[in-house]
TORKOL-4160 file (C-alpha; in steps of 0.2 Angstrom, whole numbers, padded with zeros to 4 digits, m for minus):
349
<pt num="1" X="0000" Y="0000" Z="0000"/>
<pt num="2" X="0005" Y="0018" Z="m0004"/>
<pt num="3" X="0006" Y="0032" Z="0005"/>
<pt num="4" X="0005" Y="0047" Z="m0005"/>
<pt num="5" X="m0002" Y="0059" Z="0009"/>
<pt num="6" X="0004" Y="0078" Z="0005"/>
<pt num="7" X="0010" Y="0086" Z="0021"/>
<pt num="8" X="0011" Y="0104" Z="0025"/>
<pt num="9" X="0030" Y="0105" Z="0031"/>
<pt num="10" X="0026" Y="0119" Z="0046"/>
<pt num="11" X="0013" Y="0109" Z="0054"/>
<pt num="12" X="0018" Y="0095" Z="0071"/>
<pt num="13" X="0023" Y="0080" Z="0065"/>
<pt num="14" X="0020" Y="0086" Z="0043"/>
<pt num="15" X="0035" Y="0078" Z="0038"/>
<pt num="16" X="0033" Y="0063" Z="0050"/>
<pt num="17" X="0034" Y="0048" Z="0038"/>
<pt num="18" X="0027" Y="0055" Z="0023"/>
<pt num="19" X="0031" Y="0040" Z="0010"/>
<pt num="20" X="0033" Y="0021" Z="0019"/>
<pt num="21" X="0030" Y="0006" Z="0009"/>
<pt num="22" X="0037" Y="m0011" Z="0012"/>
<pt num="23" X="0039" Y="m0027" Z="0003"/>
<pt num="24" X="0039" Y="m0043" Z="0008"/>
<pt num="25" X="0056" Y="m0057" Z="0009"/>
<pt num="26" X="0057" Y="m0069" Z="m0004"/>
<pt num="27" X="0054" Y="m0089" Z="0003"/>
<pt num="28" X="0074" Y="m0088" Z="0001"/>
<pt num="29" X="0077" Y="m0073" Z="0013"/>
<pt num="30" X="0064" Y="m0081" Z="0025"/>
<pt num="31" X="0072" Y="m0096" Z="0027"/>
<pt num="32" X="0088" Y="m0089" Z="0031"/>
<pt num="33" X="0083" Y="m0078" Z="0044"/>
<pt num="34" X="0074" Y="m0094" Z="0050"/>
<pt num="35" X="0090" Y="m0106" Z="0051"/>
<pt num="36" X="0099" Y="m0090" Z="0058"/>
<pt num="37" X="0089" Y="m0089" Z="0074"/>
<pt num="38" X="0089" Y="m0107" Z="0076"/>
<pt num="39" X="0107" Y="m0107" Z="0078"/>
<pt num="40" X="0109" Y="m0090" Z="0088"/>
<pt num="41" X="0101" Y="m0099" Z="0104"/>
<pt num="42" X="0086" Y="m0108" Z="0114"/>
<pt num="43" X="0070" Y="m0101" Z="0113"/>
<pt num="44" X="0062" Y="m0093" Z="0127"/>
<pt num="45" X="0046" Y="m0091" Z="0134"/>
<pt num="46" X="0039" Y="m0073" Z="0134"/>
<pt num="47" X="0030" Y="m0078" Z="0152"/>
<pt num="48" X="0015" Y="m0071" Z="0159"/>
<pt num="49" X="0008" Y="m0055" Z="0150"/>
<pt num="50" X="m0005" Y="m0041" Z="0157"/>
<pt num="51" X="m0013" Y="m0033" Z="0142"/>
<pt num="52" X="m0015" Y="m0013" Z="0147"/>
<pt num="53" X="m0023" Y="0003" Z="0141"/>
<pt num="54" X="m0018" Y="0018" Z="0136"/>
<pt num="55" X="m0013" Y="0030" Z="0151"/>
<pt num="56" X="m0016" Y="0049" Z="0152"/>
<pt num="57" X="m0006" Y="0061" Z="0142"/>
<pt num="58" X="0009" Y="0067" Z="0150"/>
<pt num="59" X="0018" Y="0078" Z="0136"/>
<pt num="60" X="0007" Y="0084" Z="0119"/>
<pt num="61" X="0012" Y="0084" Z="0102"/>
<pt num="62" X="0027" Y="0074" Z="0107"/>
<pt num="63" X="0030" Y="0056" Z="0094"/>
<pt num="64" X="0041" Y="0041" Z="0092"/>
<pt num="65" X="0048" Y="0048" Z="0111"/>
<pt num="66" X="0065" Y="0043" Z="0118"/>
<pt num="67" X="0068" Y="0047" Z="0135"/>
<pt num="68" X="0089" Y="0049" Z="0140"/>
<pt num="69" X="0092" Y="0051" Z="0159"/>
<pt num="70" X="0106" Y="0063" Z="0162"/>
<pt num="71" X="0113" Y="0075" Z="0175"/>
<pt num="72" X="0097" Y="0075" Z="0186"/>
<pt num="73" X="0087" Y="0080" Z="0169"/>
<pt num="74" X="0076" Y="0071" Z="0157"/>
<pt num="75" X="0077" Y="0074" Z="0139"/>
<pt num="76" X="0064" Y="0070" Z="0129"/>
<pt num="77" X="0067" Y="0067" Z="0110"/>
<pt num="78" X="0054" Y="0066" Z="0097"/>
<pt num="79" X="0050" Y="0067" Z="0080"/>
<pt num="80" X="0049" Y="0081" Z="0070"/>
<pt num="81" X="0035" Y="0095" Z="0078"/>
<pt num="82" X="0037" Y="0113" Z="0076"/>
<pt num="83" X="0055" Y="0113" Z="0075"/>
<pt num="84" X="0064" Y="0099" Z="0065"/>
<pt num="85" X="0073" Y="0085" Z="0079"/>
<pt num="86" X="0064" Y="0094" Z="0097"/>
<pt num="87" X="0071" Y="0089" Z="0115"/>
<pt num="88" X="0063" Y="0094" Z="0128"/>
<pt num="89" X="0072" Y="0096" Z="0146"/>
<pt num="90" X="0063" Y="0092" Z="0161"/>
<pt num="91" X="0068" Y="0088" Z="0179"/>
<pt num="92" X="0049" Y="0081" Z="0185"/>
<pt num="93" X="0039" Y="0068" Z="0177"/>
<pt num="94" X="0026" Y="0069" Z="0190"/>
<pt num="95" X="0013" Y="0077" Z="0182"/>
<pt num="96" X="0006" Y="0082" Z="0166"/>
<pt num="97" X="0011" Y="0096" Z="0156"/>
<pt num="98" X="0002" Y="0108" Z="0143"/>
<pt num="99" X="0011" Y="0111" Z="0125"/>
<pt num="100" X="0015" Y="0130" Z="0131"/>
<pt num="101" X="0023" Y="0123" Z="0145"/>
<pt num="102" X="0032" Y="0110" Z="0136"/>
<pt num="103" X="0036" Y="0119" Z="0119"/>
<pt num="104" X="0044" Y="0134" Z="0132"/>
<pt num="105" X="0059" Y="0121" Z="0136"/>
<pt num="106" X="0060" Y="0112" Z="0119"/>
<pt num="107" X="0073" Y="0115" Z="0106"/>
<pt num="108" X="0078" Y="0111" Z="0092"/>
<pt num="109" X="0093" Y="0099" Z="0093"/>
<pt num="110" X="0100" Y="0097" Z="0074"/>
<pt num="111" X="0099" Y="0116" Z="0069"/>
<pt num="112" X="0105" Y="0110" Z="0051"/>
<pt num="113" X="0099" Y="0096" Z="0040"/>
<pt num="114" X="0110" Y="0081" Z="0037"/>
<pt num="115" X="0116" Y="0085" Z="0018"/>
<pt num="116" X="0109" Y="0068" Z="0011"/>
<pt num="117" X="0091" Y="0070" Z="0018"/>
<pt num="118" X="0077" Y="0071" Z="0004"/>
<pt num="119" X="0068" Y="0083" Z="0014"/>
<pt num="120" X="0077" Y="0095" Z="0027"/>
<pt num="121" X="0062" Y="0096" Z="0038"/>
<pt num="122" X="0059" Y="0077" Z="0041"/>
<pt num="123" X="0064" Y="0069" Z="0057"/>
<pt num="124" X="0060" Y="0054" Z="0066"/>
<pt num="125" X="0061" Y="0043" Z="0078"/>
<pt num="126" X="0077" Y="0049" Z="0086"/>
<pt num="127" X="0088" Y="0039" Z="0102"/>
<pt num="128" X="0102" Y="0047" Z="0109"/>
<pt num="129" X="0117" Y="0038" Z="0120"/>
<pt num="130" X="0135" Y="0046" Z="0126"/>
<pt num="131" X="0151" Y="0038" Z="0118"/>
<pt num="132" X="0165" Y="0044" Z="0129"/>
<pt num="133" X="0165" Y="0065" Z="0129"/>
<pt num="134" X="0151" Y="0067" Z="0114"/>
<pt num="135" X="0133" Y="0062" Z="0111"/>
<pt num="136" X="0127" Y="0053" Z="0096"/>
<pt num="137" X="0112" Y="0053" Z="0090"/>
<pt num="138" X="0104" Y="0041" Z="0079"/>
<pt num="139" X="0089" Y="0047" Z="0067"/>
<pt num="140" X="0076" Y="0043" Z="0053"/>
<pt num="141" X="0074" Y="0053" Z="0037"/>
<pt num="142" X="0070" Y="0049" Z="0018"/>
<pt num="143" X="0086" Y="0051" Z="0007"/>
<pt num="144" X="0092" Y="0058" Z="m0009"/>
<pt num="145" X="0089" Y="0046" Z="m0025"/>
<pt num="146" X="0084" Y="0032" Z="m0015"/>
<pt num="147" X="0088" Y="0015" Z="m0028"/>
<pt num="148" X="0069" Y="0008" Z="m0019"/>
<pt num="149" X="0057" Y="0024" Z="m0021"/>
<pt num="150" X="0047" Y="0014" Z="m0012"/>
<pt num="151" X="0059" Y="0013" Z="0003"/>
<pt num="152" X="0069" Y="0029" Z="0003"/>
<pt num="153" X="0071" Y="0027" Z="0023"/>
<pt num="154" X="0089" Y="0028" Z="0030"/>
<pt num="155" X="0096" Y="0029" Z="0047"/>
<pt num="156" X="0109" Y="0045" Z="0051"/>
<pt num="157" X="0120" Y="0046" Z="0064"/>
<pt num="158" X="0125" Y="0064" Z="0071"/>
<pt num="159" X="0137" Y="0070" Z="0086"/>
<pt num="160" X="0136" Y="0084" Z="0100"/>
<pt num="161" X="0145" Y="0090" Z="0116"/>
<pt num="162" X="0129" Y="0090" Z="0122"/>
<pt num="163" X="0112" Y="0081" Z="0124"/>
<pt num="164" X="0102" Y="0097" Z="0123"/>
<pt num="165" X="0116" Y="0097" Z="0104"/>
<pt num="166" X="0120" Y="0106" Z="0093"/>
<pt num="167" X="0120" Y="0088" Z="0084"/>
<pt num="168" X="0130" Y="0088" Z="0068"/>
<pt num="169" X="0125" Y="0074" Z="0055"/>
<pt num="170" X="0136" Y="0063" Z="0048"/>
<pt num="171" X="0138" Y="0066" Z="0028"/>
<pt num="172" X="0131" Y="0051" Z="0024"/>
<pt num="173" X="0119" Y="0039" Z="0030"/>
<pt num="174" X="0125" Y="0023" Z="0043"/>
<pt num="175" X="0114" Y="0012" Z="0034"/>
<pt num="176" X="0099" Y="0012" Z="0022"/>
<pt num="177" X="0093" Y="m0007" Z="0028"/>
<pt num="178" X="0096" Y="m0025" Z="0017"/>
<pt num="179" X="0100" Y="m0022" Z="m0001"/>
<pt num="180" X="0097" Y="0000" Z="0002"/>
<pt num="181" X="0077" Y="m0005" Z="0006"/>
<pt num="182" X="0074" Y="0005" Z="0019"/>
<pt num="183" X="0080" Y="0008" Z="0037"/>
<pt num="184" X="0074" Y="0017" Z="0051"/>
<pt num="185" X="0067" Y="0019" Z="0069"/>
<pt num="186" X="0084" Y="0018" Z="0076"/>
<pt num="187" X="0085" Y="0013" Z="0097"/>
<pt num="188" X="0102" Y="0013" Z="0104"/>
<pt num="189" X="0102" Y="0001" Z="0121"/>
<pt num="190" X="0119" Y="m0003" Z="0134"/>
<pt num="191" X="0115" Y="m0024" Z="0139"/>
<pt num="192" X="0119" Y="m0031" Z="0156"/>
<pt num="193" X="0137" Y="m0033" Z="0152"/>
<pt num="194" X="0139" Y="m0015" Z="0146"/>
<pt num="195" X="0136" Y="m0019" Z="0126"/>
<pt num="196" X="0130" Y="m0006" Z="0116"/>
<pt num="197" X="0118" Y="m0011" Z="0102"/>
<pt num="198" X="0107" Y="m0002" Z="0089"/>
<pt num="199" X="0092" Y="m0009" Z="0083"/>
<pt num="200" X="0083" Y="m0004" Z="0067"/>
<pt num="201" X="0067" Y="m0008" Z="0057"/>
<pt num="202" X="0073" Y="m0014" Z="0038"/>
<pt num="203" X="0060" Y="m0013" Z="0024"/>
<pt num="204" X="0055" Y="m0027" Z="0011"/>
<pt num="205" X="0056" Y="m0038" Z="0023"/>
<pt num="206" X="0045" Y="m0048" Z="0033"/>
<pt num="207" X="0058" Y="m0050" Z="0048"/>
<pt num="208" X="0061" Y="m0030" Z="0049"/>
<pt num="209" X="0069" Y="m0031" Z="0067"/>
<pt num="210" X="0088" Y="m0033" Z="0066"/>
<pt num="211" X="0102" Y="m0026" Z="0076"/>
<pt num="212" X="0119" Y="m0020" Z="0074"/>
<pt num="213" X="0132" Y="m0021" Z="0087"/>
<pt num="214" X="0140" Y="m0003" Z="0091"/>
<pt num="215" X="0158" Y="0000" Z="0094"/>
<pt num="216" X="0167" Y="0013" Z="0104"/>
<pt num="217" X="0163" Y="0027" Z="0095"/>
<pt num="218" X="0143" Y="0023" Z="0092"/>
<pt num="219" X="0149" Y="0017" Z="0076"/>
<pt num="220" X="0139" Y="m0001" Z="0068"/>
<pt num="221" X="0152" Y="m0015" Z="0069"/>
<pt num="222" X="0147" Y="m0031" Z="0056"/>
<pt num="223" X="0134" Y="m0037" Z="0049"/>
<pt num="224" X="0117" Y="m0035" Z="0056"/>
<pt num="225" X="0106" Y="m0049" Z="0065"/>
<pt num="226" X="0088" Y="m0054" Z="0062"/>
<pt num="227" X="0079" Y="m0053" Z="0078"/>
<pt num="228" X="0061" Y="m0053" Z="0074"/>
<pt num="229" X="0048" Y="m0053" Z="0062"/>
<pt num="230" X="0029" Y="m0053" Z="0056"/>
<pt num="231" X="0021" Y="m0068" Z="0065"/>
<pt num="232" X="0002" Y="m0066" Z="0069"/>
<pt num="233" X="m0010" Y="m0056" Z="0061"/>
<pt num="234" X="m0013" Y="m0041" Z="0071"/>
<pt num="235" X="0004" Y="m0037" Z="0066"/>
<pt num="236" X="m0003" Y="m0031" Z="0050"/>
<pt num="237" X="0008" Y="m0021" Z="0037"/>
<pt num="238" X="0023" Y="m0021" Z="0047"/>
<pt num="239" X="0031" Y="m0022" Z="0064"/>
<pt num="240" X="0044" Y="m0006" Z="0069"/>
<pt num="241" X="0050" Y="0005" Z="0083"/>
<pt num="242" X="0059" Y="m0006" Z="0092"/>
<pt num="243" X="0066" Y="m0005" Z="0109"/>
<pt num="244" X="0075" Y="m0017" Z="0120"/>
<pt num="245" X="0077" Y="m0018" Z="0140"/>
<pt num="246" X="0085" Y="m0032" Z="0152"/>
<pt num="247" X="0073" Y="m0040" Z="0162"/>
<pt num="248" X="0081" Y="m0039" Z="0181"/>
<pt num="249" X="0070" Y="m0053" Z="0187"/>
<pt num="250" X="0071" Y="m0068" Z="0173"/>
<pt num="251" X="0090" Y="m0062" Z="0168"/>
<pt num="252" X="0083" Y="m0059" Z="0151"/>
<pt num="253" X="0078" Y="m0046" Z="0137"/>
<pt num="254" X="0062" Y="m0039" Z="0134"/>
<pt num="255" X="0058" Y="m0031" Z="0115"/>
<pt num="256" X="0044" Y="m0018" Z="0111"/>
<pt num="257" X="0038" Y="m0016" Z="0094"/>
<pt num="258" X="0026" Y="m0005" Z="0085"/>
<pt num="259" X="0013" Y="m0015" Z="0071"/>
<pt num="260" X="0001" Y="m0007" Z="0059"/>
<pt num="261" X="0003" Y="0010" Z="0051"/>
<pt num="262" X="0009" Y="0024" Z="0062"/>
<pt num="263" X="m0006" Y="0037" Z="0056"/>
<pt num="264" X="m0022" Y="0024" Z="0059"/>
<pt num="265" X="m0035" Y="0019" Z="0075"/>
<pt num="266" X="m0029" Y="m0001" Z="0074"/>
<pt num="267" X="m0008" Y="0005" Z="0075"/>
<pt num="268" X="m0004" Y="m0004" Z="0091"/>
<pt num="269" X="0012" Y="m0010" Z="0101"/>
<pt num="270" X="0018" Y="m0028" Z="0105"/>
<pt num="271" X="0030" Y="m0037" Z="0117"/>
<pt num="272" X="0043" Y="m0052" Z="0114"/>
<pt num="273" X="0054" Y="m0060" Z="0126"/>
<pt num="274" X="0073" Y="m0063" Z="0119"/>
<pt num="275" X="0087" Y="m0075" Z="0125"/>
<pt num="276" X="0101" Y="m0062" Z="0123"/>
<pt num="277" X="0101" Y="m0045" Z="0114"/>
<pt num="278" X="0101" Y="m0054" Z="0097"/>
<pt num="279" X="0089" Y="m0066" Z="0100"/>
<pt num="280" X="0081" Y="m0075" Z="0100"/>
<pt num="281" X="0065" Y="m0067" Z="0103"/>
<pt num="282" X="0045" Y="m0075" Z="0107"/>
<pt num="283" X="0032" Y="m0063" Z="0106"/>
<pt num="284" X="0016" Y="m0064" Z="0110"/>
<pt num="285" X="0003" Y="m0074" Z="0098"/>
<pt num="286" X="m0013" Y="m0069" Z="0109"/>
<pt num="287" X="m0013" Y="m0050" Z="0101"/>
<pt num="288" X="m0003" Y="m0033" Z="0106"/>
<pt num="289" X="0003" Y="m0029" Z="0122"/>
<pt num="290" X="m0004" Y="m0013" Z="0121"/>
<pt num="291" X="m0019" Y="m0006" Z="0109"/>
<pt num="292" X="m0031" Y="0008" Z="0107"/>
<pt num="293" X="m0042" Y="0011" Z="0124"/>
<pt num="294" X="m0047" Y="0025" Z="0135"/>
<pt num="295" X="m0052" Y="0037" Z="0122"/>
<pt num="296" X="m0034" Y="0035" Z="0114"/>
<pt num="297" X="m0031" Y="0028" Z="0096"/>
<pt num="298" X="m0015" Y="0020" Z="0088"/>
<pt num="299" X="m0002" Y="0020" Z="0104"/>
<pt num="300" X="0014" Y="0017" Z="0098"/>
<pt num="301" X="0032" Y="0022" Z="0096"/>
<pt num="302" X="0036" Y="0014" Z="0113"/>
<pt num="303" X="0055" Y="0014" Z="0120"/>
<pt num="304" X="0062" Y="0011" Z="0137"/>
<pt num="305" X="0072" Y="0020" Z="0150"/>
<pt num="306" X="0078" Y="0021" Z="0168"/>
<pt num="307" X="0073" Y="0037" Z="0176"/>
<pt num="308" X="0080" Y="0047" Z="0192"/>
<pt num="309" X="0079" Y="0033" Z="0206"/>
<pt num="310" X="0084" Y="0017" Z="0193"/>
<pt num="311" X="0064" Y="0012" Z="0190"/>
<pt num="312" X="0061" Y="0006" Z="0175"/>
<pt num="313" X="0049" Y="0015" Z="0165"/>
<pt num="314" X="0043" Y="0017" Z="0148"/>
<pt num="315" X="0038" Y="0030" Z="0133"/>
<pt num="316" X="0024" Y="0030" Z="0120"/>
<pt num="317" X="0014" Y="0041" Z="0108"/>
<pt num="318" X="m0005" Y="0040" Z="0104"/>
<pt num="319" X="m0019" Y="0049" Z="0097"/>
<pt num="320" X="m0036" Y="0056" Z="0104"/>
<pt num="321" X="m0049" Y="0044" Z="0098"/>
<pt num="322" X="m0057" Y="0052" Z="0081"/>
<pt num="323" X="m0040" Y="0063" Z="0078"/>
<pt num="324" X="m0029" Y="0054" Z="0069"/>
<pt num="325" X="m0021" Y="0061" Z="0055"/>
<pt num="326" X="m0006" Y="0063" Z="0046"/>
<pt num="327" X="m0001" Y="0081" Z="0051"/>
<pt num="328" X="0003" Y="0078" Z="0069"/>
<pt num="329" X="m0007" Y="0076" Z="0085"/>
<pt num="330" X="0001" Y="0061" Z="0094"/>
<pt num="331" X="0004" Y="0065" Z="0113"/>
<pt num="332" X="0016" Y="0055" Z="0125"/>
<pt num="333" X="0011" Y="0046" Z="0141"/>
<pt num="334" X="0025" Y="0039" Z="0153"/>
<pt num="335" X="0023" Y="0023" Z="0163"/>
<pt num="336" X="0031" Y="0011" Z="0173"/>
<pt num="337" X="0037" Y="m0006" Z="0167"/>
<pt num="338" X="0033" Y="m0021" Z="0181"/>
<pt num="339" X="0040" Y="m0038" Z="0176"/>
<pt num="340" X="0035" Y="m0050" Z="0192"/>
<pt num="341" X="0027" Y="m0059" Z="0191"/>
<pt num="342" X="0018" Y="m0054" Z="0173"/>
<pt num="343" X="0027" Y="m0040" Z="0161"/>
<pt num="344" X="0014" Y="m0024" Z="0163"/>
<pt num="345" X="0014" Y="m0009" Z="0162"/>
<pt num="346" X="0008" Y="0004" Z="0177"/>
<pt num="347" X="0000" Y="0021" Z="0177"/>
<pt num="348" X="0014" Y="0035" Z="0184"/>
<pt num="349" X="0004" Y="0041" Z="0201"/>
């Protein structure tokens, strides 16, 4: 299916996405990714799960948010809004704020447009992590002359002294997926032995979730992994937006994912549980982990973080019920992630 949905470029959120198309794997490709997992470990169990509704609105017009913990601050990262990559600096997540509230501490954190973007006010799903003295963010944007027009997606890597930024994008791309069909929704994660890793969505593929290991520098070192694909039918379209934590009770790795398309009602956010951080991963067959409820539509985007006393919480983005749209309109609620003795998620008091 094609998206061809003209955007207004000044509007939250109008350049969020604009063209995404995937294809699916040949039998071929399937049946590698297949024999690959087999071999990189025991299957696991995901365990008991608590299906949950979408919680109150925390911060407005705030999408695919990523949460860094730093300094006795927050910083919250999101798509492109009124400005093209927004942070927002907050040192209190106790209670809701309005958008002049929020919008009076959010900047913009890559003043200038990486050279090889297709459009120099797209920007999505951004995650951020410090590599020795700098930051490094890593991004979504279409790309110049993409060789698949259906998937032009690529994920950019840019660098800062700061997580506030000015961040600085690399001339060209990190990687633009299998074969240059697409890449994007980047989550950069430390594991239990102090690993870094990146995980990414590919297109033209029905096992989109791979993940790079990161060296030093924030840099991808070898070849990617296959860590989970399309398995049920609720994962309609395609599965994204993925985001990895270690479970500190089972000594294991849980992995959220987004399923469906970003801008409808039935866009909704699943769980798996995975041996190590390259798999592999079961997810759950009896439907998402999270969906549309409480007067909230299409909750997605969902990534994980540890706040200011080490809880474990997490991030995601939905609509009001009847307002979903292209241009924008996606607000964050924040919760907390329980994993005993079933994996939930709890309202923020």
């Amino acid at each position: 299916m094609t998206d061809t949905t003209t955007r207004d470029a000044t509007t939250p959120e109008a350049t969020d996405r604009p063209r995404r198309r995937h294809r699916r794997a040949g039998a071929a490709t399937i049946a590698l990714v297949g024999a690959i997992a087999l071999l990189s470990g025991c299957q696991v169990p995901l365990g008991p799960v608590t299906k949950v509704g979408v919680e109150a609105v925390r911060l407005p017009e705030t999408s695919d948010p990523f949460v860094l913990t730093e300094g006795g601050a927050y910083y919250v990262y999101g798509s492109n809004s009124h400005v093209r990559a927004p942070v927002t600096r907050l040192t209190d997540l106790s209670r809701p704020y309005n958008l002049w509230d929020k919008n009076a501490v959010t900047t913009n954190a890559m003043p200038t447009a990486p050279a090889w973007a297709a459009n120099p006010n797209q920007f999505w799903a951004p995650s951020v992590a410090r590599f020795g003295d700098h930051w490094v963010m890593y991004f979504s944007t279409d790309r110049i002359g993409a060789p698949d027009p259906a998937n032009p997606q690529c994920v950019g890597r840019a660098i800062a002294t700061s997580p506030m930024g000015p961040f600085v994008a690399d001339p060209v791309p990190m990687t633009c997926g299998l074969g240059d069909h697409g890449a994007l929704d980047p989550d950069v994660f430390t594991d239990a032995e102090g690993r870094r890793w990146l995980y990414v969505a590919f297109g033209g593929t029905e096992t989109p979730i791979h993940v790079f290991a990161l060296d030093g520098n924030g840099w991808i070192s070898g070849w990617p992994t296959a860590v989970l694909g399309r398995q049920y039918p609720w994962e309609y379209h395609f599965i994204e937006n993925p985001s990895m934590v270690y479970d500190r009770v089972r000594r294991n790795y849980l992995l959220s994912y987004s399923a469906g398309r970003w801008y409808e009602a039935a866009y909704r956010t699943g769980i798996a549980r995975c041996a190590t951080p390259t798999g592999p991963c079961t997810s759950d067959p009896t439907g998402p982990w999270l969906a549309s409820s409480n007067g909230r539509t299409g909750p997605g985007g969902l990534s994980f973080f540890t706040d200011l006393d080490g809880a474990q919480r997490a991030i995601y983005a939905s609509f009001a019920a009847g307002l979903e749209s292209t241009n924008g309109g996606r607000s964050a609620s924040i919760v907390y992630l329980r994993v005993d003795p079933s994996v939930t998620l709890s309202v923020v008091k």
